[in-house]
C-alpha positions as CSV (number, residue, x, y, z in Angstrom):
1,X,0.0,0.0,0.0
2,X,1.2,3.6,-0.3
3,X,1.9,6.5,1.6
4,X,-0.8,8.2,2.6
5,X,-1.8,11.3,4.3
6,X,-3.2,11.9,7.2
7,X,-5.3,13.8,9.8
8,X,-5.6,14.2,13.8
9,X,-8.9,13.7,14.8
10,X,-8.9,15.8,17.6
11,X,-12.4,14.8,19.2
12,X,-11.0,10.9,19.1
13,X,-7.3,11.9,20.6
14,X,-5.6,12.0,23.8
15,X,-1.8,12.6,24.4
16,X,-1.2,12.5,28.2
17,X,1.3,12.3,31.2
18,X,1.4,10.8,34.2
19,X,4.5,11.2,37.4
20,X,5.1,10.4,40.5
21,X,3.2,12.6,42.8
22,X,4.3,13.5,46.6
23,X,6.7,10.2,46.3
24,X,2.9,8.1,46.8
25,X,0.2,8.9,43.9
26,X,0.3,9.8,40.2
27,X,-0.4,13.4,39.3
28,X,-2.3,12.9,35.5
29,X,-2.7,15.4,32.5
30,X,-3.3,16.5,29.1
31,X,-2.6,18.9,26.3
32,X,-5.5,20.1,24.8
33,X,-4.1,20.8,21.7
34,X,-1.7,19.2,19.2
35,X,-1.6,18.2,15.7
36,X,0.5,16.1,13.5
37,X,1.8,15.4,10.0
38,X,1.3,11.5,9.1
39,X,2.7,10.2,5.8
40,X,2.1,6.5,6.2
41,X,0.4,3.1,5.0
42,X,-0.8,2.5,7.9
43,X,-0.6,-1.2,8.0
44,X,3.8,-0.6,7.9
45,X,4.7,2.3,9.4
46,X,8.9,1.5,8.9
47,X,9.2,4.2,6.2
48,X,6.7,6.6,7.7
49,X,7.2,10.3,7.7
50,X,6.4,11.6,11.2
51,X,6.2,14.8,13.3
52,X,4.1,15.6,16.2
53,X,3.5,19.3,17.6
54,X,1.6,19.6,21.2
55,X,1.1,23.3,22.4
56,X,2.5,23.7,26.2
57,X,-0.2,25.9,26.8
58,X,-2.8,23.7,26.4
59,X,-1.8,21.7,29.4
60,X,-4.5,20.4,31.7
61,X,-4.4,18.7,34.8
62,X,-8.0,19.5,35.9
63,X,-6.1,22.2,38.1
64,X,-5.7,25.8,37.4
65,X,-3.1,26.1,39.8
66,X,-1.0,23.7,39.4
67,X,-1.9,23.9,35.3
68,X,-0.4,27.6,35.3
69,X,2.7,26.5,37.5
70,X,3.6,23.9,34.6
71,X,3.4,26.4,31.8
72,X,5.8,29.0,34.3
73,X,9.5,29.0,34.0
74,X,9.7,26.1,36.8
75,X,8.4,23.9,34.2
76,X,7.2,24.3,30.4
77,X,8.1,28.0,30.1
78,X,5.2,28.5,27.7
79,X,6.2,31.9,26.9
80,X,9.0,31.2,25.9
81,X,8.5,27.2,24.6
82,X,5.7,27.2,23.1
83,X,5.6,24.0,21.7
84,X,6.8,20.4,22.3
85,X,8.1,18.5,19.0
86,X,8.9,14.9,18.4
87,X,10.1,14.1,14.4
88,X,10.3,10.4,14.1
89,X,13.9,9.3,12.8
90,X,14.0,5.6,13.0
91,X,10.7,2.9,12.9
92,X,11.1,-1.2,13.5
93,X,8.6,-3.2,13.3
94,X,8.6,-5.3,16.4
95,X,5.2,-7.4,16.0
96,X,2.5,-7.5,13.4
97,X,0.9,-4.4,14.8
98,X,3.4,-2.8,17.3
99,X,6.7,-0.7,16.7
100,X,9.2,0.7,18.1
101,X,9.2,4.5,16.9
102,X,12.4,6.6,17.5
103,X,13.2,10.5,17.1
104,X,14.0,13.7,18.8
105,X,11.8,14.8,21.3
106,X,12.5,18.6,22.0
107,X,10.9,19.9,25.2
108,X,11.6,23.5,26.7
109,X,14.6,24.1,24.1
110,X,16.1,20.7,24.6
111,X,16.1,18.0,21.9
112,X,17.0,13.9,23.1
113,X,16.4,11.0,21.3
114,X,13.3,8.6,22.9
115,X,11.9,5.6,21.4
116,X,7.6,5.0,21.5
117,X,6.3,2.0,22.0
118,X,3.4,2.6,19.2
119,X,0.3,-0.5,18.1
120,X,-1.3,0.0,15.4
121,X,-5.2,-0.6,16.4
122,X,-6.4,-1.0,13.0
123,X,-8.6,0.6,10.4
124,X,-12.0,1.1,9.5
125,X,-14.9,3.0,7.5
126,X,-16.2,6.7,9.5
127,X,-20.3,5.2,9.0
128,X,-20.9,9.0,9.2
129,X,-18.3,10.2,6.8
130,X,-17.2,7.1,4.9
131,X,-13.1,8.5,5.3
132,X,-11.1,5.8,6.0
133,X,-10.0,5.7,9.9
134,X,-7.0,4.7,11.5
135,X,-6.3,3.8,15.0
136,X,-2.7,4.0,17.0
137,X,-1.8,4.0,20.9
138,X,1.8,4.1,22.3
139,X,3.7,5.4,25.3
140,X,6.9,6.0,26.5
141,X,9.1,7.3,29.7
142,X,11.1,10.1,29.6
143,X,13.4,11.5,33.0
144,X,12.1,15.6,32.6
145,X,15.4,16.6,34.3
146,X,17.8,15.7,30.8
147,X,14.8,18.2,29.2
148,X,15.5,21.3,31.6
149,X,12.1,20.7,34.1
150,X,14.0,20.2,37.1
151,X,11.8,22.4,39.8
152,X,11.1,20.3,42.9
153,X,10.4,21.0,46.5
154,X,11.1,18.5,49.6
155,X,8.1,16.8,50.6
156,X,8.3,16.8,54.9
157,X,8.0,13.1,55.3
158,X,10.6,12.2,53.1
159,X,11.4,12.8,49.4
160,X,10.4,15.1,47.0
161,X,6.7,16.5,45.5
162,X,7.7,15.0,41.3
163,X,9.2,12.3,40.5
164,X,11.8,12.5,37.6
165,X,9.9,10.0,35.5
166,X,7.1,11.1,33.5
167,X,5.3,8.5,31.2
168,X,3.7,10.0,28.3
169,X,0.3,8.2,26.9
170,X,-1.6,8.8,23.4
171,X,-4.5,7.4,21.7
172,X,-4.8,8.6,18.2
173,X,-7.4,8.5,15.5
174,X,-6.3,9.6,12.2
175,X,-8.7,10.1,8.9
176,X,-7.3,9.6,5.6
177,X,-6.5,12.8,4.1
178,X,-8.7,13.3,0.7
């Protein structure tokens, strides 16, 4: 099959975080707002073309405080990041449906390599539209201290209020580009 292009459906999309909260809980979140340019048959991404933008502003933990805190200085620096980018450099088919997807993740002015664990969910027919739908989910861990988020504060029982680990989540839905 060929390349094809394709869409974000942003009503059918999640990417999320989760870290280690008060060294006993998870603290959970979102962006709002992210898009991405997908050249890929679906069914092998190994030649895919790649890139993901998510807006640092749009991050939403369901907490106005501590959302504003993570787009200050101490962590996103929105103002002056604006935007978190990943551009996919390397994809291995590890399974029939799942792959390993390397690239450079660049996060408050700071550009690693990471690897996403991404499965391919499959593909079907919009009833409403009749586009052709695609589904993917993946994850991966990153430590937000090689990335520049390195605010903290000492819990008083012992440790620290974030963990360094953050595990980022996303459930995509992509339509076929006509």
């Amino acid at each position: 099959m060929a390349k094809t292009s394709w869409n974000v459906d942003q009503a059918h999309s999640e990417v999320g975080f989760s870290v280690k909260h008060m060294m006993i809980s998870k603290a959970k979140g979102t962006f709002d707002q992210f898009e991405a340019t997908i050249e890929a048959d679906v069914e092998d991404l190994t030649d895919a073309k790649i890139e993901f933008v998510i807006d640092t502003t749009s991050v939403n933990t369901r907490n106005k405080d501590r959302d504003d805190h993570l787009r200050s200085a101490d962590f996103f620096d929105a103002e002056t990041y604006p935007k978190i980018t990943f551009v996919a450099t390397d994809i291995k088919k590890t399974s029939d449906s799942n792959y390993d997807v390397t690239g450079d993740l660049t996060l408050k002015g700071n550009t690693k390599p990471v690897t996403l664990a991404v499965s391919f969910e499959g593909q079907s027919k919009d009833p409403m539209s009749g586009s052709t739908v695609a589904g993917f989910s993946g994850s991966t861990k990153i430590n937000r201290k090689e990335f520049g988020l390195t605010w903290n504060a000492a819990v008083e029982t012992g440790g620290v209020l974030v963990g360094e680990d953050v595990t980022i989540n996303f459930e995509l839905e992509l339509h076929k580009a006509e």
